[in-house]
RODREN-816183 format. One record per residue (C-alpha): residue number from 1; residue in three letters; x, y, z. Coordinates in steps of 0.001 Angstrom, whole numbers. Layout:
N
SITE     n   res        px        py        pz
SITE   NUM   ALA         X         Y         Z
...
! end
This chain:
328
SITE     n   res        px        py        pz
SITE     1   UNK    119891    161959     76331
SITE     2   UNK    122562    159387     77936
SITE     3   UNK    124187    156923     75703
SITE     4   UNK    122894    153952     76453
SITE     5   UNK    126269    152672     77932
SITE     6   UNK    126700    155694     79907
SITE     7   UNK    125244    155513     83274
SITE     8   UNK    124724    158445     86020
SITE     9   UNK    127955    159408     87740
SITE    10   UNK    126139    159390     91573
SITE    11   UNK    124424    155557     91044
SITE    12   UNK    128129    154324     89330
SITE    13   UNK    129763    155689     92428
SITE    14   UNK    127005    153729     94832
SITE    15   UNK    127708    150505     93102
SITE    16   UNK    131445    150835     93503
SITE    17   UNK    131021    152412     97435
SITE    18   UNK    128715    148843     97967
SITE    19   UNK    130747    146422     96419
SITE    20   UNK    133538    148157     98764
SITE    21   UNK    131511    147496    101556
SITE    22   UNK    130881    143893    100867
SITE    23   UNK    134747    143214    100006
SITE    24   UNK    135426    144974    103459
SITE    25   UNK    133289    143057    105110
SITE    26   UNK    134372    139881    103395
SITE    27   UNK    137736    140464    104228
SITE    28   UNK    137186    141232    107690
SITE    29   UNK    135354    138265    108229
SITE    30   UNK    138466    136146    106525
SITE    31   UNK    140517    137664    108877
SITE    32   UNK    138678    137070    111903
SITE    33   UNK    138249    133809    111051
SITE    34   UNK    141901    133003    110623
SITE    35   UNK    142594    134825    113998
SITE    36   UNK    140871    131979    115669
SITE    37   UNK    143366    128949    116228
SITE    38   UNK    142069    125827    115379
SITE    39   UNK    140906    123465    117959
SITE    40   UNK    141987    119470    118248
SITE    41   UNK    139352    118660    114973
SITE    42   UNK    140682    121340    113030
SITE    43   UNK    137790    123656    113199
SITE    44   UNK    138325    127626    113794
SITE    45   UNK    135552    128179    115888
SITE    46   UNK    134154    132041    115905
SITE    47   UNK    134138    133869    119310
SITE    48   UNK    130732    134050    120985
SITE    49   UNK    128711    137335    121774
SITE    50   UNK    129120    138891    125303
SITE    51   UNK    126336    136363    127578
SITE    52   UNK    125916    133950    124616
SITE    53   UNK    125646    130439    125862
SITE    54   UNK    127653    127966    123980
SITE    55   UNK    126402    125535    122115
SITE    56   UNK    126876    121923    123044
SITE    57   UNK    125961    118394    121540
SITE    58   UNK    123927    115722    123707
SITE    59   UNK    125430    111926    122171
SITE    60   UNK    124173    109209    123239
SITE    61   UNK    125326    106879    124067
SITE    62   UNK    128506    108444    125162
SITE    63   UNK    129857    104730    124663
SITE    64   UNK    128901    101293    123447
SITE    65   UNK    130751     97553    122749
SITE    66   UNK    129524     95016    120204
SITE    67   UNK    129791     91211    120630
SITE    68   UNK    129612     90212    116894
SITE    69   UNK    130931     91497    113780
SITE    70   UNK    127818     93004    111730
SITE    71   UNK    126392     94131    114909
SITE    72   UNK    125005     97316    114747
SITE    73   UNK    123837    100279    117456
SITE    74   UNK    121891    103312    116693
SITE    75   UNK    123389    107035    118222
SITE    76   UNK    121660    109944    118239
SITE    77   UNK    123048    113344    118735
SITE    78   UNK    121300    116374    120130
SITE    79   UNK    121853    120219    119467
SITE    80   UNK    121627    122605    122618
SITE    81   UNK    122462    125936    123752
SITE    82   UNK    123912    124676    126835
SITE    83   UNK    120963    126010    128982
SITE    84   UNK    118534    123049    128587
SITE    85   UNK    116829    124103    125644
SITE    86   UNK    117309    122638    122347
SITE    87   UNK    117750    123030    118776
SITE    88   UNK    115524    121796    115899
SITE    89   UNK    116482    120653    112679
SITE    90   UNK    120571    120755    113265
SITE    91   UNK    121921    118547    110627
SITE    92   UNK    124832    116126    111726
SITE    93   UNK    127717    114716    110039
SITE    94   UNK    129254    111419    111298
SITE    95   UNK    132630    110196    111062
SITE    96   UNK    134557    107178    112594
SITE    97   UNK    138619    107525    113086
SITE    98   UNK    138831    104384    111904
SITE    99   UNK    136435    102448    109920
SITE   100   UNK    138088     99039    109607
SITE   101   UNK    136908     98710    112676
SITE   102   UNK    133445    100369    112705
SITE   103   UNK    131576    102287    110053
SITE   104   UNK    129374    104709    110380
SITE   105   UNK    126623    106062    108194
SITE   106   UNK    124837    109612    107806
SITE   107   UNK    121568    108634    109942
SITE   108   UNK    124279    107473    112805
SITE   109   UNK    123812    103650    113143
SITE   110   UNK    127425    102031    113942
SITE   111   UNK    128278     98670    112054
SITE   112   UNK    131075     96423    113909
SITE   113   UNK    133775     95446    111045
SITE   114   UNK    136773     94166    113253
SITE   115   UNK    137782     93663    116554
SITE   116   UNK    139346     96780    117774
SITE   117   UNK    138215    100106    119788
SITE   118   UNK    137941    103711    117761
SITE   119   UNK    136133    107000    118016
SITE   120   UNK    132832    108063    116106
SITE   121   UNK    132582    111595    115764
SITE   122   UNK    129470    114195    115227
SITE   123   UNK    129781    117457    114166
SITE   124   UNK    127503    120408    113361
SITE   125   UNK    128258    124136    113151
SITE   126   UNK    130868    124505    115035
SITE   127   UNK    130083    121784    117459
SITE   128   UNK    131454    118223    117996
SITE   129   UNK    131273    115204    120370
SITE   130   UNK    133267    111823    120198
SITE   131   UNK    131985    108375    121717
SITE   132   UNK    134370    105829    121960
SITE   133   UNK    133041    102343    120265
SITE   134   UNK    134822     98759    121735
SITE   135   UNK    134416     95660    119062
SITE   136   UNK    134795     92448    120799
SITE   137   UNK    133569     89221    119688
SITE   138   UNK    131926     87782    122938
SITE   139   UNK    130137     84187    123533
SITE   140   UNK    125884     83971    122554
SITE   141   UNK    126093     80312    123249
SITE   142   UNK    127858     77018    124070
SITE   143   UNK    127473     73501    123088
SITE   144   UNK    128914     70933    124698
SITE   145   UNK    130037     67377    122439
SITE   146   UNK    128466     65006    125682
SITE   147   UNK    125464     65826    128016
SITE   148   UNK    126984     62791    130426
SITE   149   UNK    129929     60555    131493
SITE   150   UNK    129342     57192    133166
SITE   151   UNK    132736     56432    134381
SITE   152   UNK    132972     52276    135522
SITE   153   UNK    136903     52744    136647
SITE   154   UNK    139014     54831    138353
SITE   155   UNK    141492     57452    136861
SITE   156   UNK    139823     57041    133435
SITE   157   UNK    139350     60591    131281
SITE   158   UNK    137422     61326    128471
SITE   159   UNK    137727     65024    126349
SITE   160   UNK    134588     66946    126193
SITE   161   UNK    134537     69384    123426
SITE   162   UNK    132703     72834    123047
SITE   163   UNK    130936     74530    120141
SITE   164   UNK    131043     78111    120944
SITE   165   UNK    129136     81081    118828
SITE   166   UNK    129007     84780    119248
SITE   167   UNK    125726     86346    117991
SITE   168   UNK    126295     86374    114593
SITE   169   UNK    126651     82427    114603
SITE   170   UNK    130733     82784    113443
SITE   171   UNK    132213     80508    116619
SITE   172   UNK    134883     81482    118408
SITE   173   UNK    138093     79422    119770
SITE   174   UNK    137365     77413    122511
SITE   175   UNK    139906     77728    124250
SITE   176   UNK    138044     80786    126096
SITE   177   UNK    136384     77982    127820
SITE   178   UNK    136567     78424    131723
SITE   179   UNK    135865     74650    133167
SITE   180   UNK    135117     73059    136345
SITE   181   UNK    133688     70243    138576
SITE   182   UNK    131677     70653    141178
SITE   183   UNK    133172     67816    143072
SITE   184   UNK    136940     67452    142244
SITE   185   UNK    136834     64077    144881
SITE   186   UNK    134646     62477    142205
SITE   187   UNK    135542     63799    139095
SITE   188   UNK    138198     66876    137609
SITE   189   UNK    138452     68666    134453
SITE   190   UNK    141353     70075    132792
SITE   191   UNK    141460     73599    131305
SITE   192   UNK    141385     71865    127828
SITE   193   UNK    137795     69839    129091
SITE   194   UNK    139560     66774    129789
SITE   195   UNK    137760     64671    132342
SITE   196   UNK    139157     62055    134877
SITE   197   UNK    137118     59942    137160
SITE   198   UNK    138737     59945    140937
SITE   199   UNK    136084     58651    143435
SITE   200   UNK    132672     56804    143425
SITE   201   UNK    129990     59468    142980
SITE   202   UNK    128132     62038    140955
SITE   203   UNK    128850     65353    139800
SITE   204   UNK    128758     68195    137413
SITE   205   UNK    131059     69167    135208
SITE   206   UNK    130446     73206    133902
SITE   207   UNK    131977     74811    130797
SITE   208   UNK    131892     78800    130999
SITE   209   UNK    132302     80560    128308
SITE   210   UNK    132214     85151    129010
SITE   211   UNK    129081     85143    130930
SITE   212   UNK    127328     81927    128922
SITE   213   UNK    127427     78369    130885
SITE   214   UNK    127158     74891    129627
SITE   215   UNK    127157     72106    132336
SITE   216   UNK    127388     67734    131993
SITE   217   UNK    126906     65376    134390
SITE   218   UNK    129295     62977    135945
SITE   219   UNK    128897     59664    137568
SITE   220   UNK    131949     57405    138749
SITE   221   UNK    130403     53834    139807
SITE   222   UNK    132822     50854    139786
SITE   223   UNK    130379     48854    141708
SITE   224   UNK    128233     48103    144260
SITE   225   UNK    127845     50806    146608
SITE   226   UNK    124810     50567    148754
SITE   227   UNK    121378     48722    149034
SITE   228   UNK    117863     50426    148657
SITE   229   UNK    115642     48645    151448
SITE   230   UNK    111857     48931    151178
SITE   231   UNK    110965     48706    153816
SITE   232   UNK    113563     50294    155389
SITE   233   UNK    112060     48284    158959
SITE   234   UNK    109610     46299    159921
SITE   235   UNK    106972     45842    162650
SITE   236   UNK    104858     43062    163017
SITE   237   UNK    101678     42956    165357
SITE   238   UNK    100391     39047    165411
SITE   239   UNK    102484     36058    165108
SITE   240   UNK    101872     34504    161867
SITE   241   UNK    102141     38046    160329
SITE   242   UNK    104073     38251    156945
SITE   243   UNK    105696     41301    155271
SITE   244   UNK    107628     41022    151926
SITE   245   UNK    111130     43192    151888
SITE   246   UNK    112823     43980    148753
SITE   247   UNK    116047     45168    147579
SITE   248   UNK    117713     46991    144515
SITE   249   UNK    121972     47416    144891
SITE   250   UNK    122924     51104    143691
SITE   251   UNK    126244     52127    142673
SITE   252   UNK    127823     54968    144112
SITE   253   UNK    125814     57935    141944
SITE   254   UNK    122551     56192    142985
SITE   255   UNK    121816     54083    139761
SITE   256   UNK    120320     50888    140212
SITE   257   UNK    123112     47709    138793
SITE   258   UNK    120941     45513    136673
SITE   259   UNK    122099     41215    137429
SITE   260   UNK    122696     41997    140950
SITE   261   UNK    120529     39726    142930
SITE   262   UNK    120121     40542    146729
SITE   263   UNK    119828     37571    149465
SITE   264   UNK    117898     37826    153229
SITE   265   UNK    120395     36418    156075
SITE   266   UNK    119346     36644    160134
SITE   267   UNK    119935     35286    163309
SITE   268   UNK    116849     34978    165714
SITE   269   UNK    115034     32225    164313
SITE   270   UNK    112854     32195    167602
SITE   271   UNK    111236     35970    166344
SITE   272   UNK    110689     35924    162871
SITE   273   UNK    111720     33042    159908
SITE   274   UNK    113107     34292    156465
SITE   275   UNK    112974     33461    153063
SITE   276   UNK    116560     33765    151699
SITE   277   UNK    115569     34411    148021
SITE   278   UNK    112035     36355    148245
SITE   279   UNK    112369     38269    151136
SITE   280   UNK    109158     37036    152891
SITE   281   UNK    109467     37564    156674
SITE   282   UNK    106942     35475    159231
SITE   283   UNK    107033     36733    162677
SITE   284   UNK    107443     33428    164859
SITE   285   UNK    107601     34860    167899
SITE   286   UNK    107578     38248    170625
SITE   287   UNK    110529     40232    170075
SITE   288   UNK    112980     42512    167891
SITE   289   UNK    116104     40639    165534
SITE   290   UNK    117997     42022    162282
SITE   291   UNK    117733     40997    159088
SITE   292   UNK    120174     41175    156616
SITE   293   UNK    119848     42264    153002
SITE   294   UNK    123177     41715    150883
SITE   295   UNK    123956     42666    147487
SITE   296   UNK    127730     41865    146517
SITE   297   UNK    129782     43208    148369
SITE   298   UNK    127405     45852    150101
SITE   299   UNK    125440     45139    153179
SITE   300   UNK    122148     46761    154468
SITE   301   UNK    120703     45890    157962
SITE   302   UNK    116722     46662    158922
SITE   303   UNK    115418     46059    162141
SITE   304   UNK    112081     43529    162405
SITE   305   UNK    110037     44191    166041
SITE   306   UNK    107515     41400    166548
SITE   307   UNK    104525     42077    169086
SITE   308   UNK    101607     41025    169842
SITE   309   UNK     98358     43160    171116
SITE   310   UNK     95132     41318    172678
SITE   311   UNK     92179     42212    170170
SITE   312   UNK     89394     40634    172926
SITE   313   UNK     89406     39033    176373
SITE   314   UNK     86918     35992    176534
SITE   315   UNK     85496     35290    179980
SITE   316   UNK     84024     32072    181268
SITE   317   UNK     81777     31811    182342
SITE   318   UNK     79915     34516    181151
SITE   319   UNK     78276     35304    184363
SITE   320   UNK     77966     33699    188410
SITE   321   UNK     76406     33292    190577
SITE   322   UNK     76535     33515    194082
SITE   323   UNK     74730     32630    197544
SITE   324   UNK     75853     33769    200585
SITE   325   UNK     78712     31512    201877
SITE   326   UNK     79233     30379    197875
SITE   327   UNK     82576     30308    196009
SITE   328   UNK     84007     29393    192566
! end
């Protein structure tokens, strides 16, 4: 018998001709690997098989921008032999070249730190993609200090002020406000919101802020402007016939001026007869005149037509008659 630490001479030279093999082989595949030259990620990629389609990763999206800081997008990353099909299971690491701007986590969801533009990265294998990530804080909504300006002189301003948020609710300057008026002969604004009344009127005033819009209205009235008539003419059919007309006095954005008190004036006293404080005409006789509403300063005219249509002819006598040689 053997001693027990003595072992045949053919299976001792086996072991040692295997463990030859697998240092060989080791070796070779060392050196193989360190033929390759590294690519721009630093990875020595191993030279494909004769026909072998090379593999290829499917990001997506290939890029993306975030508004707020906190914002987050999902990316997903696909395996593929580069011949449609696809590969189950592939397991993906995810870096970002430079996370003070955006992080990135194993499961791929992107987190906006800091205003800035960088690279996330996915790799498996020997396979990587890049998709460039843009953080820029951008407007979610605007606020604006007045919803209206009643302007009662000329070259007056007054500063309208804007609260402006991105989407996490942090604001942002707001001097990104874009302003303007719709009608710079009645009103103008300044790039710093600064309103100045020019001309009688109405307009609107709009505050712009990326794509989100905040708007004000403007009215310029420094008196009197014009009369609201109702009715805005008259006709009369019958003398005797009465019709009331009214008036309000608007300034010059069409409000109505409270203590303004309108008067009647007109000058064919043979058609119709006035009241000078309630309006009331009377038609007097056949014809058309003007009457005159005032307000102020302001003047409105409306025509009056007085006529005067038969309702029944009455005949007498009722009926005649008649002998040969007669008359009546």
């Amino acid at each position: 018998m053997f001693p027990l630490s003595h072992r045949p001479a053919g299976a001792s030279m086996a072991r040692q001709s295997g463990a030859r093999f697998r240092l060989s082989a080791l070796l070779a595949g060392v050196t193989l690997i360190a033929s390759c030259s590294p690519d721009s990620s630093g990875i020595r990629r191993l030279p494909l098989e004769p026909g072998a389609a090379a593999p290829v990763i499917t990001l997506s999206p290939t890029s993306t921008s975030l508004g707020y800081i906190g914002e987050t997008r999902q990316f997903a990353a696909q395996l593929g032999a580069g011949t449609g099909t696809t590969a189950a299971g592939a397991r993906f690491t995810w870096t970002s070249a430079n996370p003070s701007v955006v992080t990135v986590n194993t499961s791929g969801v992107v987190s906006a730190v800091a205003e800035g533009t960088t690279q996330i990265t996915v790799r498996t294998v020997n396979v990587v993609d890049s998709a460039t990530v843009i953080v820029k804080r951008i407007a979610a909504s605007v606020a604006l200090s007045v919803d209206d300006i009643l302007f009662t002189e000329l070259a007056k301003s007054e500063t309208v002020t804007a609260t402006i948020l991105d989407g996490g609710g942090q604001s942002l300057p707001s001097s990104t406000m874009v302003w303007s008026s719709a009608d710079t002969a009645v009103a103008t604004v300044s790039s710093s919101g600064e309103v100045t009344s020019v001309g009688q009127g109405a307009t609107t005033v709009k505050g712009t802020a990326d794509a989100v819009q905040a708007s004000l209205s403007v009215r310029v009235a420094t008196g009197p402007a014009s009369i609201d008539v109702d009715p805005a003419s008259v006709a009369l059919t019958a003398l005797g016939d009465t019709v009331t007309v009214g008036g309000t006095v608007l300034d010059a954005a069409g409000a109505a001026l409270s203590g303004v008190v309108v008067t009647f004036e007109w000058g064919d006293t043979t058609i119709v007869d006035v009241d000078k404080v309630t309006g009331l005409i009377t038609a007097t006789g056949l014809g058309s005149t003007t009457v005159t509403v005032v307000g102020d300063t302001v003047r409105q005219n409306i025509s009056v037509t007085v006529t005067q249509t038969p309702a029944s002819v009455v005949v007498a006598p009722e009926s005649i008659t008649l002998t040969p040689g007669g008359a009546v």
